[in-house]
N, C-alpha and C positions, 0 to 999 in steps of 0.2 A: 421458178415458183418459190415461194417463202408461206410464212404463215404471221400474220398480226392477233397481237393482244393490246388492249386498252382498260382502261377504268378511269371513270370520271363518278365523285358522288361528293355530298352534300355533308359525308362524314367520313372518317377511316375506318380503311377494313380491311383485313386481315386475308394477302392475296398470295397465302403458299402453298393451296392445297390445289388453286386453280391455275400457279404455275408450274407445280409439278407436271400436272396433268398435259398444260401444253408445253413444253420443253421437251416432255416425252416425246413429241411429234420429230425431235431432229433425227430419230434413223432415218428420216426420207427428206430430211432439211439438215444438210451436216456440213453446211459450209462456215455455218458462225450463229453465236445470240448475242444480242444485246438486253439491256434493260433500264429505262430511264424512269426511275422515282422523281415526281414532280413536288416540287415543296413555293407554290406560288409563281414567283417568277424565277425560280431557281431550278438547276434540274441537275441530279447524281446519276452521271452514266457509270455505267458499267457492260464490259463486252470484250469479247473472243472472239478469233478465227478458227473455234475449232468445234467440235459436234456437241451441243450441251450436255447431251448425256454422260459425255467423257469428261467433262469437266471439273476437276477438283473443286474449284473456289467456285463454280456455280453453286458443286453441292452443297459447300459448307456455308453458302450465302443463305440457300433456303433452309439450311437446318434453324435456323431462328428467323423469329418474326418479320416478316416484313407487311406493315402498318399501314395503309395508306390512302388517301381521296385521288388523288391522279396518281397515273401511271400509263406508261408504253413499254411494251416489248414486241421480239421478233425474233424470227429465225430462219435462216436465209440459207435457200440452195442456189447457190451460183448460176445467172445466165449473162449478165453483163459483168466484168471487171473481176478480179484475181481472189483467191482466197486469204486474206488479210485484215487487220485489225481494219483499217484504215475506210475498209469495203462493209463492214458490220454496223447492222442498223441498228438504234435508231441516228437521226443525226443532228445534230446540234450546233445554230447560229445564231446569232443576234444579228438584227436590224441596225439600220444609224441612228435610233432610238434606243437604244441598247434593251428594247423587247429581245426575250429571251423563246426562238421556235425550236421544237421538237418534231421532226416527219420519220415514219417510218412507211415503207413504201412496199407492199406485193402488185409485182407485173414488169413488166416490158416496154421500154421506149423504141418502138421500131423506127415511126415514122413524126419526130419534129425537129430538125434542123437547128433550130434555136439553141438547144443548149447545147449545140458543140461547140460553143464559145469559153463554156467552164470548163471544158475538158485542162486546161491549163492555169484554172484555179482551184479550183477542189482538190482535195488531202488525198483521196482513192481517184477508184476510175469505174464508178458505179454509175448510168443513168439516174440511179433514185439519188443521188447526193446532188447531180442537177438541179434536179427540177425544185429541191432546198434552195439552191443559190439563184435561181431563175424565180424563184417566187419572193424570195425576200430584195431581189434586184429592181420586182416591181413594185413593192412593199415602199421601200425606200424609194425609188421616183416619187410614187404617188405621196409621201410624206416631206419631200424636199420640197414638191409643189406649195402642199399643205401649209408648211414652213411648221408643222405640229403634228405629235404624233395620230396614227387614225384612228377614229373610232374604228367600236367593234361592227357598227351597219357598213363603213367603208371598207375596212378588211375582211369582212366576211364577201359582201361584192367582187372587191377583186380576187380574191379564191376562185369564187362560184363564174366567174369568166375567165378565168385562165384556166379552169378543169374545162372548162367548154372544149378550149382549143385544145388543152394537153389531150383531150377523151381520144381522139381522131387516131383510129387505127392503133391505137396504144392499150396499155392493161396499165390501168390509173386506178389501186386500191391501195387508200393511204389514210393514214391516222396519222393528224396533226395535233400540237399545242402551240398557241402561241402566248403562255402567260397566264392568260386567262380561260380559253374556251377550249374545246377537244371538237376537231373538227373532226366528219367520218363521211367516206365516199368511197363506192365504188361501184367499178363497172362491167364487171364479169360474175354471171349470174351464180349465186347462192355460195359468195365466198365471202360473207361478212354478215352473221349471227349478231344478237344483244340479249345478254337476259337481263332482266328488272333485278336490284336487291335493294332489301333497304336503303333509301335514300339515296338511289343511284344504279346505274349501266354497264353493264362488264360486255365490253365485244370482241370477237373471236372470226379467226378465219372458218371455223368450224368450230359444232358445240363441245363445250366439253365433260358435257354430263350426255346420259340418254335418258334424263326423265321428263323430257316435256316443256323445260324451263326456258328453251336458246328459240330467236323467233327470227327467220328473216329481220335482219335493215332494209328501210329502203334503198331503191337501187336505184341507180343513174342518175341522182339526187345529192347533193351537198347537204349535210344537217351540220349544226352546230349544239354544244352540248355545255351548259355552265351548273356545276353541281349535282350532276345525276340529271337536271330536265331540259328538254327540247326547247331550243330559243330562238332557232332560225331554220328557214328550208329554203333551197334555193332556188331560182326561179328557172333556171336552166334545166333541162335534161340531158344528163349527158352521151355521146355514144357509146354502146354497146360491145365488150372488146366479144368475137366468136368465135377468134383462129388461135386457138392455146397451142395448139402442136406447135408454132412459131415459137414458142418458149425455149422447146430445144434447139432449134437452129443458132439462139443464141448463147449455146451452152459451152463456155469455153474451156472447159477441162472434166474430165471426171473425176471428180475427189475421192467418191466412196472408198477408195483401199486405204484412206489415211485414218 
């Protein structure tokens, strides 16, 4: 289990009080955070393999502003692949377009075969860093075809049918960028909130205020998001994950005493 943060708007805004708030959440997610500040088609990671709370340079990262219209973060309790930098979300590849994606991934690949092909490409040995290189694998076919790179109605398409297949027996909750748009999906009920702010969407694996403001996303549903507003819905439903106890099963070590 992990926990996702997003923001996508229309203007900068000022995101350290909402991530103190979720950082806090790593006594029960203490395996690592990441944080990818989006600046267009650019993106500044920053991440650890260790508890945010414990984090020196986390803390002194939020002690000043950080400003901004896009953004991803994350905070990962270990159930596939080791506790290391390498394993810490979010994750970050280019296309042979040299499009620039951002995924951060809550849930479990139990059951698709597919991407044990990267297990011998990718940096970690995370399922979520897969299904990055399994999506930009079809990213790039479909653009080789193209002989140009894809719009955003063709890359949003191939998303919204490859979560079809990835949904199947899997826990597929993930906040994407690629460049342009902030993609949001998921499939395990009431683990991805959105509140409205000016000019824009802040979503959350859980709310992080209790005033009324955090609203279900839709579920089992692909949306796409350019500037704060809704630009696409997918036409797919996807499956429903209902077996979370399988979470632990794939829990490969207990961290907690570190």
């Amino acid at each position: 289990m992990c926990e996702l943060f997003g923001i996508n708007s229309k203007r900068k805004v000022e995101i350290n009080s909402y991530l103190k708030t979720f950082y806090s959440h790593s006594e029960k997610h203490y395996s690592g955070w990441g944080l990818a500040c989006i600046y267009g088609e650019s993106v500044s990671l920053e991440k650890e393999a260790i508890k945010a709370g414990s984090s020196f340079y986390l803390r002194q990262r939020l002690a000043h502003p950080i400003i901004i219209d896009n953004a991803i973060a994350h905070i990962r309790l270990a159930t596939v692949g080791l506790m290391c930098y390498e394993n810490c979300h979010p994750f970050v590849k280019h296309d042979n377009m040299n499009r620039c994606w951002t995924l951060a991934h809550n849930g479990t690949i139990f059951d698709y075969p597919r991407l044990d092909y990267y297990k011998s490409l990718q940096e970690g040995d995370t399922d979520s860093e897969r299904i990055l290189y399994f999506i930009l694998d079809n990213i790039n076919e479909l653009q080789k075809t193209l002989g140009r790179k894809a719009t955003f109605e063709e890359r949003f398409e191939l998303l919204d049918n490859l979560l079809l297949t990835l949904s199947h027996n899997n826990k597929i909750n993930l906040l994407i960028w690629d460049g342009e748009f902030l993609y949001v999906h998921y499939n395990y009920s009431d683990t991805m909130f959105v509140k409205n702010i000016e000019g824009g969407k802040i979503f959350c694996t859980q709310p992080l205020e209790e005033d009324g403001s955090w609203q279900k996303e839709e579920f089992l549903r692909l949306r796409a998001y350019q500037q704060g507003t809704l630009v696409a819905r997918g036409k797919n439903i996807t499956e429903e994950y209902t077996a979370p106890v399988r979470d632990w099963e794939y829990q490969d070590y207990d961290y907690s005493f570190l």
